[in-house]
N, C-alpha and C positions, 0 to 999 in steps of 0.2 A: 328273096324274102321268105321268111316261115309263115307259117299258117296261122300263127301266133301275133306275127307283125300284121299280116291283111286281116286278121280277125281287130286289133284294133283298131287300123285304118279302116275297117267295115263301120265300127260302132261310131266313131267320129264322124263320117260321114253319117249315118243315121240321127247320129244327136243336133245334128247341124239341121237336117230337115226337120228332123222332131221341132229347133228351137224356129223355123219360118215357120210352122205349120200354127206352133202357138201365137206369133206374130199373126197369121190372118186371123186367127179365132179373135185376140184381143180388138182387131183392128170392125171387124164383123159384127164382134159384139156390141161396141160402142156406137156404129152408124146403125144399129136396131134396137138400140136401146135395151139391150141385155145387158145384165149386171156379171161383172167374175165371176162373182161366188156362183149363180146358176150354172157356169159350165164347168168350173172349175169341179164342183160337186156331183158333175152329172155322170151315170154308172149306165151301162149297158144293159142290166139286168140288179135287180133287189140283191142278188147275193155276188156282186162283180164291183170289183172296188172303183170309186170313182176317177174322174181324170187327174186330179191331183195325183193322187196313190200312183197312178198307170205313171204317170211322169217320173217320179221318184223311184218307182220300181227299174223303172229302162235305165233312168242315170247309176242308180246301184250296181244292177246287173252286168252293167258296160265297165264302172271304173272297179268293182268287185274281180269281174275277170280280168281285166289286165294285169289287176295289184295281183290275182292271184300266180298269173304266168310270169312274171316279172321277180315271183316273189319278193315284195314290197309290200306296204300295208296301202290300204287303202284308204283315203279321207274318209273321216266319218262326217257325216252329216246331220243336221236335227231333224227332219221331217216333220217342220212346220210351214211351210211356203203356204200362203194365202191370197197370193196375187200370180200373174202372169210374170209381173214384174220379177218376182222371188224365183221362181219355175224357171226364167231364163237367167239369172243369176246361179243357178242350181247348175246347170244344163256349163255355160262356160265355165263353170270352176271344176265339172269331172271333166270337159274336154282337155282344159287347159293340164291336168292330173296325165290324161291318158296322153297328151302332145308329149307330157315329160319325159313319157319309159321310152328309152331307144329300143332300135332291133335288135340289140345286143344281149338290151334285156331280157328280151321277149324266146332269143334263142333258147333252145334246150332240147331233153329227149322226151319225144310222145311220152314213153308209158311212164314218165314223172308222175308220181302219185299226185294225185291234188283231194283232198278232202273238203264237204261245202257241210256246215250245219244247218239245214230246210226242218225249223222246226222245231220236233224232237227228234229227227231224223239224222243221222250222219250218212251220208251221202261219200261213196266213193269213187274215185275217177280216173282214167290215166288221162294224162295231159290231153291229149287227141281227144279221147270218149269224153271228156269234160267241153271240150270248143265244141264239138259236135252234138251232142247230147244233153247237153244242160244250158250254158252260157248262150248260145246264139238262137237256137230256139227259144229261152226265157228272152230275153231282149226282144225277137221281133216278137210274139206274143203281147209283149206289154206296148209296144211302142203302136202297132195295127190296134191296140184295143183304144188308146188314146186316141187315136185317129179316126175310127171308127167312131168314136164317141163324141167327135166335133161333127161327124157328119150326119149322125142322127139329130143332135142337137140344130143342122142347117147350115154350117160353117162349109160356104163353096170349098172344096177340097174336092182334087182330084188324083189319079192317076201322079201326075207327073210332081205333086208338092208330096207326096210320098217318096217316090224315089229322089229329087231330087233332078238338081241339073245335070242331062249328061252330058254337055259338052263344055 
């Protein structure tokens, strides 16, 4: 398999714990009488977008690279989710997106140009320097800042609902 193929299989699995991790927040929040919107909105810091945002960013970041290695488009999305409920409706329809592209797709040559517009910025990439350099560093970035940001809020999370099951 290319680096291409386990880079998706990386973010699938990540979006998979992303979407238990959301399940004990929902499930935490209701036996303590917290509301959604409180953690859904809740940011790590005044200028750090809140867990909503962190969610949608990781889902982007995840089905953006693949569509981009794949060269496919990628589903757009509306970034309106207001519940938990929505968030894991978000979360299975990029997995189900990135289950799609075979390895076939995903083959090709590193120094494949890949261009990402961040902004006003044009950003450019060789296929490699983009998985490595942009793509999976943005990802786990957002996905630890969600996570982080249930745990500040109280949401028991540990070690192992991060990475997941390993066997």
């Amino acid at each position: 398999m290319s680096i291409y193929s386990e880079t998706n299989a990386q973010f699938i699995l990540g979006l998979s714990n992303l979407s238990a991790i959301l399940d004990k927040a929902a499930a935490w929040a209701k036996e303590n009488g917290k509301t959604e919107e409180s953690l859904l909105e809740a940011a790590l810091a005044a200028d750090m977008y809140p867990l909503v945002r962190q969610v949608q960013i990781t889902t982007d970041m995840a089905k953006r690279a693949v569509a981009r290695l794949a060269n496919v488009d990628a589903p757009v999305m509306e970034d309106n989710e207001t519940s938990f409920a929505q968030l894991q409706a978000r979360i299975s329809a990029t997995v189900a997106f990135m289950k799609g592209i075979t390895d076939a797709q995903l083959d090709g040559d590193d120094e494949r140009p890949i261009v990402v517009m961040a902004r006003e910025h044009e950003l450019r990439f060789t296929a490699r320097g983009y998985v490595y350099k942009f793509a999976t560093p943005n990802f786990y970035f957002h996905f630890t800042t969600a996570y982080d940001i249930l745990r500040q809020a109280g949401v028991p999370l540990g070690k192992r609902d991060f990475v997941g099951p390993i066997f």
